[in-house]
Structures are given as structure tokens and as C-alpha cells.
C-alpha positions in Angstrom: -13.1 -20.1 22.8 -16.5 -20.5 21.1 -16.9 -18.1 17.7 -20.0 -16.8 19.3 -18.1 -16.1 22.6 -15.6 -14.3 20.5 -17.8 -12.7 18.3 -19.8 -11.2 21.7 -16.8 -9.7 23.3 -15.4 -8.5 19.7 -18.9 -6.7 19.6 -19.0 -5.0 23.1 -15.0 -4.3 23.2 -13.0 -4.0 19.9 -13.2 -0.9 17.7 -13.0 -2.0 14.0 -11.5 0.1 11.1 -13.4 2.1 9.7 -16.7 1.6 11.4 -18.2 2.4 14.6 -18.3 0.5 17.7 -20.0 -2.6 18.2 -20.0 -4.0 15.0 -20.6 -7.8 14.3 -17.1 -9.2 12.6 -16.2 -12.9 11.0 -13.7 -14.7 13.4 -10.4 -16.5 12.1 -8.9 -18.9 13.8 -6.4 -20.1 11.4 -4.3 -19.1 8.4 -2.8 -21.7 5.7 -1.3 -19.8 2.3 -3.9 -18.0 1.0 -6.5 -19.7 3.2 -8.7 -18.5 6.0 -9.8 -20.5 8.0 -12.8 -18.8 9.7 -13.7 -20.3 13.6 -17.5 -21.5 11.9 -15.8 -24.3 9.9 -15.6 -22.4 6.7 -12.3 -22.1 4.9 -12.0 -19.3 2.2 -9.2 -17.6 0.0 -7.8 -14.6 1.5 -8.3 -12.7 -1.9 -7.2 -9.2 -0.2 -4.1 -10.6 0.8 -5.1 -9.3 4.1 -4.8 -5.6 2.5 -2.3 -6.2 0.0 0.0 -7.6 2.4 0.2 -11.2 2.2 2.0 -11.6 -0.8 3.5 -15.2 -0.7 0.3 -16.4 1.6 0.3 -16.9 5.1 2.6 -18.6 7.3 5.0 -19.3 4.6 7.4 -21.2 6.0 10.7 -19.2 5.1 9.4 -16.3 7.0 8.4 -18.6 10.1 11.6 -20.0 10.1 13.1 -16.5 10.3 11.2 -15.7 13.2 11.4 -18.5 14.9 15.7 -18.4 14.5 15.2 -14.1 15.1 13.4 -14.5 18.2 15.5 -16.9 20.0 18.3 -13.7 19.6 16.2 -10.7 20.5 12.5 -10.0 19.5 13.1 -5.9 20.0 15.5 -3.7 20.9 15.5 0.1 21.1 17.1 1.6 17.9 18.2 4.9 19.3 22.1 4.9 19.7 22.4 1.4 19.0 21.6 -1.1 15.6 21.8 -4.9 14.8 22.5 -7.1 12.1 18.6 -7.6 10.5 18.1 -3.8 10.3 21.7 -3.5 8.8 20.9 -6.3 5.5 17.9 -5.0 5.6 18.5 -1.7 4.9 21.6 -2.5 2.5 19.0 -4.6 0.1 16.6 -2.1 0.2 18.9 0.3 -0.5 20.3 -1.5 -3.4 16.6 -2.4 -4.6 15.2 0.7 -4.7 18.6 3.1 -5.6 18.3 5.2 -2.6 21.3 5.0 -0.4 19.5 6.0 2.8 16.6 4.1 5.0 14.6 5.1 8.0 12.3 2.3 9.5 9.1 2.8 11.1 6.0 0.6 12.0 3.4 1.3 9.5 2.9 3.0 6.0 1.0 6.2 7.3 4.1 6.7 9.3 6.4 6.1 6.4 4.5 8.6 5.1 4.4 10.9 7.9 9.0 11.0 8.0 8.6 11.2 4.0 6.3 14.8 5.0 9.1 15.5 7.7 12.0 14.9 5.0 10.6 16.9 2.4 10.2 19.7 4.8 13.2 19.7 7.0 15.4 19.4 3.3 13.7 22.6 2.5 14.9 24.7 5.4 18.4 22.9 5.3 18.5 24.6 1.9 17.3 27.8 2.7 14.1 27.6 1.2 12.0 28.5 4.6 8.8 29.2 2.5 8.2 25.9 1.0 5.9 23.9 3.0 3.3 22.5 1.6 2.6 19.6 -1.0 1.4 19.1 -4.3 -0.3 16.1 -5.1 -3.1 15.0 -7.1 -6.4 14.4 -6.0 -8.4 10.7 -6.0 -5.1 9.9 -4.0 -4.5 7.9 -0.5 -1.7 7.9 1.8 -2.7 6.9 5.2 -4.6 7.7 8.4 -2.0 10.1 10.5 -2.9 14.0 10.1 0.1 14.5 7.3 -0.7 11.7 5.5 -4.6 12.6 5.4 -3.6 15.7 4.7 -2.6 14.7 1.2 -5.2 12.4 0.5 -7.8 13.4 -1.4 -10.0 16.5 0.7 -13.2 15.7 -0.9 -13.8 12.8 -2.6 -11.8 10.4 0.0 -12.2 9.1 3.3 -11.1 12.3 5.0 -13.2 14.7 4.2 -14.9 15.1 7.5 -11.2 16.7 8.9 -11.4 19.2 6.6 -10.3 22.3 8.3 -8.2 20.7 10.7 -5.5 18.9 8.2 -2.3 21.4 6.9 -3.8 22.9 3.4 -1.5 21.4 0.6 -1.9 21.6 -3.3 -4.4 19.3 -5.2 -4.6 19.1 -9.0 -7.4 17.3 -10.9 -7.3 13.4 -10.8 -4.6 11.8 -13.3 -6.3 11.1 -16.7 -6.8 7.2 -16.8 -7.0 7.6 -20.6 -4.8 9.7 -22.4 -2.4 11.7 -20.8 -3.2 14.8 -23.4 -2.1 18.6 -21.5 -2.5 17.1 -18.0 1.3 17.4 -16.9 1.3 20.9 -18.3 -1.8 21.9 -16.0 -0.3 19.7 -12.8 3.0 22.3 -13.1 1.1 25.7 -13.8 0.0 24.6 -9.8 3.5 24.9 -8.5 4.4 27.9 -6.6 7.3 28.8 -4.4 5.4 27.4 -1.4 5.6 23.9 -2.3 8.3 21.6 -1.4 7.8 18.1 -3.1 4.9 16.5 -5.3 3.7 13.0 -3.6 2.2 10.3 -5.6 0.9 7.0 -5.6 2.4 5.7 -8.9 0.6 4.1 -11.9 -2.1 3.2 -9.1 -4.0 4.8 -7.1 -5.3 2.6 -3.8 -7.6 3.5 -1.8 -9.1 6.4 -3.1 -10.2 4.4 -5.5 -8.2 2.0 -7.3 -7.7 4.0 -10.0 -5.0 3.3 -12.5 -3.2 5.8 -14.9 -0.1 6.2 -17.4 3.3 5.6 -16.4 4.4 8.5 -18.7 2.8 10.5 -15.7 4.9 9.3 -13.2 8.2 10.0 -15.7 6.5 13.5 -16.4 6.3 14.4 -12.7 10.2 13.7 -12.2 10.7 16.2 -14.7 8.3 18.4 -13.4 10.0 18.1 -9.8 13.6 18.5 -11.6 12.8 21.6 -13.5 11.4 23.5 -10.3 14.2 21.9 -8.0 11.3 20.7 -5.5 11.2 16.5 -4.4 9.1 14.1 -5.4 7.6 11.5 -3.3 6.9 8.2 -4.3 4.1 6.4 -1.9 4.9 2.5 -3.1 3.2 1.5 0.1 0.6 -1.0 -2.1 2.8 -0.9 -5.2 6.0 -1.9 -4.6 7.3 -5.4 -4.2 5.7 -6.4 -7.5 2.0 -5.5 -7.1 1.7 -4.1 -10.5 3.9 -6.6 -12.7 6.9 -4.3 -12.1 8.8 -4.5 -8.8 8.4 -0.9 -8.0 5.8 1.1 -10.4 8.1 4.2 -10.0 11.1 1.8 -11.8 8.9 0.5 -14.5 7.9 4.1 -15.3 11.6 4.6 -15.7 12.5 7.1 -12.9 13.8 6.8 -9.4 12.2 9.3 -7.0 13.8 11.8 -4.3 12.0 10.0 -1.1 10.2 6.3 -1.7 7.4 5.0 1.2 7.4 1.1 1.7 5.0 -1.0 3.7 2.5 -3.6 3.7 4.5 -6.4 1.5 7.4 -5.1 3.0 7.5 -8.6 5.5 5.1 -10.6 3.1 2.2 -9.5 5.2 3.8 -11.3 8.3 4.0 -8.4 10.8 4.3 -4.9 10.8 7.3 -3.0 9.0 7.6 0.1 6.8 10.2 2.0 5.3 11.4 5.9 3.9 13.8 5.6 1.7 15.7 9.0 0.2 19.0 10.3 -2.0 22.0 11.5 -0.2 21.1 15.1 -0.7 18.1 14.9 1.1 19.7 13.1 3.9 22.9 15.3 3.8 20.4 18.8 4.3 18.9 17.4 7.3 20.9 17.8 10.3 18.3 15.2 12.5 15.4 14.0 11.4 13.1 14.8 14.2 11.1 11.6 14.2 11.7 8.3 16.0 9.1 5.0 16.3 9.6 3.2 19.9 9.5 -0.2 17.5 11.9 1.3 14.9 13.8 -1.4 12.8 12.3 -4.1 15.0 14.5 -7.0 14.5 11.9 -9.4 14.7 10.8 -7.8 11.6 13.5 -6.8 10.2 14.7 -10.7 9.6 10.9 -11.5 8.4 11.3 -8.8 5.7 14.9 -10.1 5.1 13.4 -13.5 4.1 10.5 -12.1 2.1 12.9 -10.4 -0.2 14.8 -13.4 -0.1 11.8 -15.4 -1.8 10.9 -12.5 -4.3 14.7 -12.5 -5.4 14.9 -16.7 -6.0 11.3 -17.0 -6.9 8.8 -16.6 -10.0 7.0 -13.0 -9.0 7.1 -11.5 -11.9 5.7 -15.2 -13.3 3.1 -15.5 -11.1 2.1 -11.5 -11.1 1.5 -12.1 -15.1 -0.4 -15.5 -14.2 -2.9 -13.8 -11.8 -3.5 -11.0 -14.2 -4.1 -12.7 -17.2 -6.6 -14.8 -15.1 -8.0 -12.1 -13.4 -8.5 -10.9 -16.9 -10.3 -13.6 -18.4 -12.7 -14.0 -15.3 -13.7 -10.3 -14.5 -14.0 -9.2 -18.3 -17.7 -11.1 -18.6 -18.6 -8.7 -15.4 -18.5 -5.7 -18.4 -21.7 -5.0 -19.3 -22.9 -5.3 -15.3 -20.4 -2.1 -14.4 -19.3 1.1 -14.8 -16.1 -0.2 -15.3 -13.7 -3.3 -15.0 -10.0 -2.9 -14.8 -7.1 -5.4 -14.2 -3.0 -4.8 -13.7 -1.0 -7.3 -12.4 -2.0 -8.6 -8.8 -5.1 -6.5 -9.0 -8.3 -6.8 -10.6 -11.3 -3.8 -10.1 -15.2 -4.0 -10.7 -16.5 -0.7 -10.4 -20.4 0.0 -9.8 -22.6 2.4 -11.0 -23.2 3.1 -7.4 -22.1 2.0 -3.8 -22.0 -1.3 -3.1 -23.7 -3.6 0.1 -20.5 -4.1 2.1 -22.7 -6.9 3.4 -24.2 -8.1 0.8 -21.3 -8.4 -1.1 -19.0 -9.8 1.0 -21.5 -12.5 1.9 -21.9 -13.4 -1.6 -18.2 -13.6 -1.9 -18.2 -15.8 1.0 -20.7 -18.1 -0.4 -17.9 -18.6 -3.5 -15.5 -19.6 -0.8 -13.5 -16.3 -1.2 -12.7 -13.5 1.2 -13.4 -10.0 0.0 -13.8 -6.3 1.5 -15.6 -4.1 -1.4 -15.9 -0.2 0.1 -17.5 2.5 -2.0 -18.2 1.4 -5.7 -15.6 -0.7 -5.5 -15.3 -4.5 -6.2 -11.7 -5.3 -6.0 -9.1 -8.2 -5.2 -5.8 -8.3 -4.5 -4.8 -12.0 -4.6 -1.1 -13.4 -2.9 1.5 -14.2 -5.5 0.9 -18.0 -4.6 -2.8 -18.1 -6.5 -2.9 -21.2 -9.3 -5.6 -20.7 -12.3 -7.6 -22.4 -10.0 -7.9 -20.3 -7.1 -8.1 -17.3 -9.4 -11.4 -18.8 -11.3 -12.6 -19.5 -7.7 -11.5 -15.1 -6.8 -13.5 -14.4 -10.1 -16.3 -16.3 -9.3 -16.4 -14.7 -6.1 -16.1 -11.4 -7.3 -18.9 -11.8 -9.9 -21.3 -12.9 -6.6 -20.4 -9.9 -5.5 -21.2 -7.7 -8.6 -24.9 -9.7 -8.7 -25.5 -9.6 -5.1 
């Protein structure tokens, strides 16, 4: 099909994220590492990682050959009442990776999210504590699209806002410091009352409310916190975990393990859909059934995809690579200083921040000029590059990204 044919019925049809209908959207019609390969010719680096997914590029050829051997068995089968060998491993090495004996599966972070809610509630009234059901989280925080997940994501500052009165009311304390940590934990646990059932996080980074980055000691001092008042705490490693931030999961690196974990996005290497809950044996032991259950559950398509992606994060240079990209994505957004509010870089991810909001169009058409791929939103200049990036490619990123900041 002809882009502009494409581009026409994208316009009068599909409904983008995040946007209203009938927008005007690039078309791709190929993918190659951490190339796009757009249908006007132009090829560009993928320097979201397709929202964080992509980690060892695209169409890596471990993870084709898994599903190419996974779908000549059986692409899906329903996971009520019976199981299969690719959710089985699966869920033993995740189990074993993250320290938490029991996994649920589901399609998509918010969802992951969403059981994570349902866990930390449904413990609470296995115990005997009826009156605990809300959440305490901190605010500048993003968890998802589903009503419980928005419902902890930041009520005025994030994308959510305009449900406010139709969400479940949870607990917000002030943003984590980025700076010092100073009394903050002490003010975060004056807000716990006997209504609240588990603290949810995103640890040492903060996504999408705006890739904000903070102390590991507070992700250590909110165990304790959670420990002292016998409530759960929630770790959302949807975009940190799998090595994102230099450690493998930001929650480990801070030195704790959490009551429930949330996995997604890198979960299959940014090859298809697949997210997991992940929680301790008491949770699991005070729930009699957990009153949630996806159609594509522990797809086994996916399922052997994820397999192979932990296969290649296990034999391979991550944690090599991670450092490589950062200390590149330090040299080439530091320059970018004295144009921002603010520049920030850990591991795979490197932030401009502008005084004020940026030209989503502008921007990204500046990028694209560079020969690099990027989605700014807010005040926010940001990338995200896969594991596979050489110094090259990440002084081609930077060099985008400071298009961007001029545009």
C-alpha cells in the first residue's frame, strides 16, 4: 500500500494514543534492531525503544526463532484449568529473578497493575483487616490507563486529571525529593492510617509523570515504612525492571524485595505483549481466588518470546551496554545544560527538561531530521535507547535530542 494511502485511512479510521481522532501519523513499514524503517524511504533509530520496550532492538533473531518454533506448537490456549510448558519456565525464572515465589500473567502493565490493586486488597480482607482499602502512593507517579491504575497516578499534575471524581480516592504524599532525601520518609508515614492497605511505587524512577528520578534510600525507607505498619508495598517495575536503570530491578539495587512486583514492556524484549504480578507466599496464601483472569493470560506465544529475552539478558553484556549508553548519553546531553531547566541521565535513560512545554511536532520533526525517532510530551525531551546502541548511534540519539531542545 502507498504511505499516503495508509496515512488517509490511518486518519479517517484509527484512534491514536493519546490524541483525538483523525490525526496525521508517520507509517513504518519495517523494523531492523534499532531501526525504523518509515514507508517514505527514511530509516531512523528507534530511540524510544518503542516505549521502553524494545530492549535488544527489533526482530532479534533469538526471539524470532522462539516464535517461529512456539507457534508451530500452539500460538494460544486458554489458561483457566489448564497450563503449558512456556508459562511453566517462565514463571520459575521470574520467580527466581525477582524472589517472589508466585506469578500471575496478564497482557499489559496497567493490568499488572490492576491484579497488583486486587492482591493488595483481597490480602487485606483474608486477614481480617476489612477497613483497609485504599493506597498510598506518592504523587508525580504513573501506573497505567485502567481505572485502578489511574487511580494511583498522580490526580493533578498527570495525565488523569480530567477523571477526577470518578477514580477510587487513595492517599498521595508530596513528590519524592530528587535531591536530598532530608524528613521526607518521616512525612510519607505520618499519611498512613488504618485505611490503607499497601504503598505503590515506581522505584528510583518515575516514568511518565515525568521522568523524574530520586534516591534509592527511598525505596529501602518505604519497605520499612510498610514493615513497621504491617501494610504491602508495591513495586511498579513496569519501565524499570529488566535493566533500565543499570540495576536489573531498581527495587533490588535499592537493596529490598517488595510484597507484590508489576512487570511489562521489556518483559518479551518489546516483541509482543506480556506482563506479569509477581507476590510473597503470604500474600498468595490470604487469598482464597484471585478474582481476575485475562482471556490471553500466559499466552504461550509469549510466554516462549519472553523465555528467550531473559535468555539473552542472562548470557549477554546488559549491564555492559546499560553503562555504555549512559555514559554516552552523558557526554552528549550535558552541553544541552544551559538550554534547560534541567538535564538528567541513569542508565538506559537520558532526560532534557524545558522551561515549558514542548512542540510535539516540532520536536519530533527535528529529531527526525537527525535520523532518530523520538516522542517528547509535556516538558519533556527524553530517550530511551535499546540495549544494542554503539557510541555511534548514541551521538547520533544526542544529536537528535539536541534538534529537539533548539527546535
Amino acid at each position: 500500500m502507498h504511505p499516503a494511502a495508509i496515512q488517509a485511512l490511518d486518519h479517517a479510521h484509527v484512534w491514536h494514543p493519546y490524541a483525538p481522532a483523525r490525526t496525521t501519523n508517520l507509517p513504518v513499514a519495517a523494523t531492523d534492531g534499532i531501526h525504523l524503517q518509515l514507508s517514505d524511504g527514511r530509516r531512523v533509530i528507534d530511540a524510544m525503544s518503542s516505549w521502553w520496550a524494545t530492549i535488544h532492538g527489533h526482530g532479534h533473531p533469538a526471539l524470532v526463532a522462539a516464535a517461529t518454533e512456539q507457534i508451530g506448537r500452539m500460538s494460544h490456549v486458554m489458561f483457566g484449568g489448564l497450563t503449558h510448558e512456556p508459562a511453566v519456565r517462565l514463571a520459575a525464572r521470574l520467580a527466581d529473578m525477582v524472589g517472589l515465589p508466585h506469578v500471575f500473567f496478564s497482557d499489559s502493565g496497567s493490568v499488572a497493575v490492576e491484579v497488583a490493586v486486587k492482591m493488595a486488597l483481597q490480602y487485606s480482607r483474608g486477614i481480617g483487616h476489612t477497613e483497609r482499602t485504599r493506597l498510598l502512593t506518592w504523587r508525580s507517579g504513573y501506573h497505567g490507563d485502567t481505572f485502578a491504575a489511574m487511580s494511583v497516578c498522580d490526580p493533578d499534575g498527570g495525565m488523569h486529571a480530567l477523571w477526577a471524581g470518578t477514580l477510587a480516592e487513595q492517599v498521595f504524599a508530596p513528590a519524592p525529593p530528587v535531591g536530598e532525601v532530608g524528613d521526607y520518609l518521616h512525612r510519607f508515614e505520618m499519611l498512613i492510617d488504618a485505611t490503607v492497605a499497601a504503598v505503590i511505587v515506581e522505584p528510583v524512577v518515575q516514568g511518565a509523570g515525568g521522568m523524574r528520578f530520586h534516591d534509592p534510600a527511598l525505596v529501602a525507607g518505604v519497605r520499612e515504612i510498610c514493615d513497621r505498619h504491617g501494610i504491602l508495598f508495591i513495586a511498579d517495575e513496569i519501565a524499570t525492571g529488566f535493566g533500565r536503570t543499570g540495576e536489573l530491578f531498581a527495587t533490588h539495587g535499592a537493596g529490598v524485595t517488595p510484597d507484590i512486583m508489576c512487570v511489562g514492556k521489556a518483559l518479551t524484549g518489546g516483541f509482543m505483549s506480556l506482563a506479569a504480578t509477581l507476590c510473597t507466599a503470604e500474600v498468595a496464601q490470604a487469598i482464597p481466588t484471585l478474582m481476575h483472569g485475562p482471556t490471553f493470560m500466559a499466552n504461550p506465544l509469549a510466554c516462549a518470546v519472553a523465555g528467550a529475552s531473559l535468555d539473552l539478558l542472562e548470557a549477554g553484556t546488559w549491564r555492559a551496554d546499560v553503562a555504555r549508553i549512559e555514559a554516552g548519553l552523558r557526554r552528549g546531553l550535558e552541553p544541552l545544560r544551559d538550554q534547560a531547566a534541567d538535564v538528567r541521565v541513569l542508565g538506559a535513560i537520558g532526560v532534557v527538561e524545558m522551561a515549558e512545554q514542548v512542540d510535539m511536532v516540532a520536536t519530533t520533526q527535528a529529531a527526525l531530521e537527525e535520523g532518530v525517532w523520538l516522542r517528547p510530551f509535556g516538558r519533556l525531551i527524553y530517550t530511551m535507547p535499546p540495549y544494542t546502541c554503539t557510541e555511534a548511534d548514541m551521538a547520533q540519539i544526542c544529536r537528535g535530542v539536541a534538534a529537539a531542545v533548539r527546535a
